[in-house]
C-alpha positions as CSV (number, residue, x, y, z in Angstrom):
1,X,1.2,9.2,1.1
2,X,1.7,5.9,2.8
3,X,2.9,3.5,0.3
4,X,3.4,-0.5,0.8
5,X,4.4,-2.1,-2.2
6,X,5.9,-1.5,-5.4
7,X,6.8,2.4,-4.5
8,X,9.1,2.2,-1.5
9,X,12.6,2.6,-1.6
10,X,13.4,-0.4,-4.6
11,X,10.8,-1.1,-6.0
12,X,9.3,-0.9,-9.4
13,X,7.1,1.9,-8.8
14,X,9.5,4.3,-6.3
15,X,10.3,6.6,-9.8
16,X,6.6,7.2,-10.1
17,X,7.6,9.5,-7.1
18,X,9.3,11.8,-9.3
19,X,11.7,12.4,-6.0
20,X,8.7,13.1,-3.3
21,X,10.8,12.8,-0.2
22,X,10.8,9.7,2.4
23,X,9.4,11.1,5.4
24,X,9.5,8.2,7.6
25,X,8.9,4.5,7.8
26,X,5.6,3.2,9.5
27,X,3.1,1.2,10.2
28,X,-0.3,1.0,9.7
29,X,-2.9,0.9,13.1
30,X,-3.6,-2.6,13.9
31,X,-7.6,-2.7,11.7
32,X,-6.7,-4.2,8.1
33,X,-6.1,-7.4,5.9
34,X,-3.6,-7.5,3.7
35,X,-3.5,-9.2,0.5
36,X,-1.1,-10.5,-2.3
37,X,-3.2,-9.5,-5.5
38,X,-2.0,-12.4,-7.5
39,X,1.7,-12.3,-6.5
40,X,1.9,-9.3,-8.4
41,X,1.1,-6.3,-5.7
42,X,0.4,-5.9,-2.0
43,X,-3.6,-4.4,-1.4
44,X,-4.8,-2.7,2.0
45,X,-8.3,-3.3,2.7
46,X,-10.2,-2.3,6.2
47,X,-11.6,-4.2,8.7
48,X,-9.2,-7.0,10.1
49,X,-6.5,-6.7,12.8
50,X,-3.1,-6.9,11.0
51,X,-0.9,-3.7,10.7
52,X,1.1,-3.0,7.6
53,X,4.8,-2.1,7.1
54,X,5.0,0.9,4.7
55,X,6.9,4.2,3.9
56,X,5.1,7.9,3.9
57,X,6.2,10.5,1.8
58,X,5.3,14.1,1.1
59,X,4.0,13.6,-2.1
60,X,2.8,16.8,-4.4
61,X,-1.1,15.8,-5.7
62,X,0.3,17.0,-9.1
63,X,2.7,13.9,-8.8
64,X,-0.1,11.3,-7.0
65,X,-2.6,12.1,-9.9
66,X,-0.1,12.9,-12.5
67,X,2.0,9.9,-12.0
68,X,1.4,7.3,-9.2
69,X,-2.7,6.9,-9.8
70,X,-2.1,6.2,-13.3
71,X,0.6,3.5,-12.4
72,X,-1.6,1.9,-10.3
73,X,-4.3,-1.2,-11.1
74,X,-7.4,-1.4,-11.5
75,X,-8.1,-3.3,-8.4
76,X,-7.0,-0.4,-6.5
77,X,-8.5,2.8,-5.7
78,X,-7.2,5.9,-3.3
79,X,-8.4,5.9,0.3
80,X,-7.3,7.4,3.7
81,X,-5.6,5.1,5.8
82,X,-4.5,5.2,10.0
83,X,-0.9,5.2,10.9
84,X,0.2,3.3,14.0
85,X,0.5,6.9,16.0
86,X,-3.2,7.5,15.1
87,X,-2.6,10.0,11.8
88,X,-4.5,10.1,8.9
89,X,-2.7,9.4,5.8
90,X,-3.7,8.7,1.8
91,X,-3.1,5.2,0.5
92,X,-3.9,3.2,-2.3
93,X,-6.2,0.3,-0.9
94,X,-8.4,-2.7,-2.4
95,X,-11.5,-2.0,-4.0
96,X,-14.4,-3.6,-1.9
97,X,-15.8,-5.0,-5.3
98,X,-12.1,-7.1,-5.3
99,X,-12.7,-8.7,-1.9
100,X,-13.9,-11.8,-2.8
101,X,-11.2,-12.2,-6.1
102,X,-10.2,-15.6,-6.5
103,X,-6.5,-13.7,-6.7
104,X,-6.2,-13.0,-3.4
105,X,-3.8,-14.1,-0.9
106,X,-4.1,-13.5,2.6
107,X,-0.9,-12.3,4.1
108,X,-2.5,-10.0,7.2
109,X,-0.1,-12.3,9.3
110,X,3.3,-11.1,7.2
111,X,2.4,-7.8,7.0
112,X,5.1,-6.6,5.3
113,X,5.2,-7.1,1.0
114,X,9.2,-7.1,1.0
115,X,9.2,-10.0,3.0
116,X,6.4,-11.7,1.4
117,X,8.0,-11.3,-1.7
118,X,11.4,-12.5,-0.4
119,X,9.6,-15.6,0.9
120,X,8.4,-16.8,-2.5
């Protein structure tokens, strides 16, 4: 699970991972926007030219459906997204029907949420 927000290592989320370990830090391939959803949470969505700083961890589907999904919001929904080395990995990522919000906040050119958020 590649994760880019409020689950890595610190953040709010990271004990939704019930102690899934950290494979590995990456990036995303070089094809998606990235948002700040109100200030509040980082959202991947396909079909721009930014890559994304994130952390991928083998995470049990009894812990992704048991405990991250339900943590999530609404505005996001489970998707595959491509690593930087060409793998296939699952994500939470924007809801096309949440593209045009009036919340979001392009920060494609950052690319990373922990320094985004340490730039506020």
């Amino acid at each position: 699970m590649f994760l880019n927000g409020g689950g890595m290592r610190g953040g709010p989320l990271h004990g939704q991972l019930q102690g899934a370990p950290l494979c590995c830090v990456a990036r995303s391939a070089p094809k998606y926007r990235y948002f700040s959803v109100g200030d509040r949470f980082p959202a991947m969505y396909e079909g721009g030219t930014g890559s994304v700083v994130g952390e991928v961890y083998d995470l049990p589907l009894t812990v992704l459906r048991d405990h991250l999904v339900p943590a999530e919001p609404p505005e996001l929904e489970l998707g595959v997204v491509e690593l930087e080395d060409g793998a296939a990995c699952l994500a939470t990522v924007l809801r096309s029907s949440f593209v045009d919000s009036p919340e979001l906040t392009d920060i494609t050119e950052v690319g990373d949420w922990r320094a985004y958020s340490a730039s506020r």
